[in-house]
N, C-alpha and C positions, 0 to 999 in steps of 0.2 A: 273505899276503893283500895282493893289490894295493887301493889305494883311490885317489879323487880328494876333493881338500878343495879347496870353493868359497870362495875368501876375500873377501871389505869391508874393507878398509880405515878408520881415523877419517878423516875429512876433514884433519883440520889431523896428519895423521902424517907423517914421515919418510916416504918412501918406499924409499931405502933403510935407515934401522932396520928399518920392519916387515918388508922382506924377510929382512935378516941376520937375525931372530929367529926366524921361520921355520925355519932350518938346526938345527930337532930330530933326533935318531936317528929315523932310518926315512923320514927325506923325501929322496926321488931328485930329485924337479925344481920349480923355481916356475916359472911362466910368469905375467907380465902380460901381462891380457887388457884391453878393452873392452868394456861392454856391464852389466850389473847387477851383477857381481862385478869384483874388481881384480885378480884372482889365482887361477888354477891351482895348485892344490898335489897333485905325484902321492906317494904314500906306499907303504912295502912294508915290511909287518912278517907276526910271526907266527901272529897270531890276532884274533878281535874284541876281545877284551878287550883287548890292545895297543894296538890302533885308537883305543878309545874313551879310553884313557889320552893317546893321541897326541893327539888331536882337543879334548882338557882343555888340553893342556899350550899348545896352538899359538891355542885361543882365550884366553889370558891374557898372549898375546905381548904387547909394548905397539905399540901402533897401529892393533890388530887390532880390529874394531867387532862382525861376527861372522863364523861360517863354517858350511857345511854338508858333510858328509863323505857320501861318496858309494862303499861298497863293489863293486867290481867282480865279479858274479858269473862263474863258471866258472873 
């Protein structure tokens, strides 16, 4: 199951910590972005329930403010 995780950043965060924190199993790519989010996160695991385990694990990274996961249907 592919997915996209929209990330925020803290303001006062590392920018590169919160990215290396990021590099959980099942994350293929970050992209920093502009605009209301600071980060692209694309992910590819085996099921939802992975997902939402992922999506746990990636919001208590430290730096991380919140995020929104975004399943890719089809």
């Amino acid at each position: 199951m592919k997915a996209y995780m929209l990330v925020k950043f803290k303001s006062d965060a590392d920018l590169d910590k919160a990215k290396h924190a990021l590099e959980e199993p099942g994350v293929e790519g970050i992209d920093l972005i502009m605009g209301p989010y600071d980060a692209v996160v694309t992910v590819q695991v085996d099921d939802l329930a992975a997902l939402g385990e992922l999506a746990t694990r990636v919001r208590r990274c430290p730096g991380i403010r919140e995020s929104v996961t975004c399943p890719v249907l089809g």
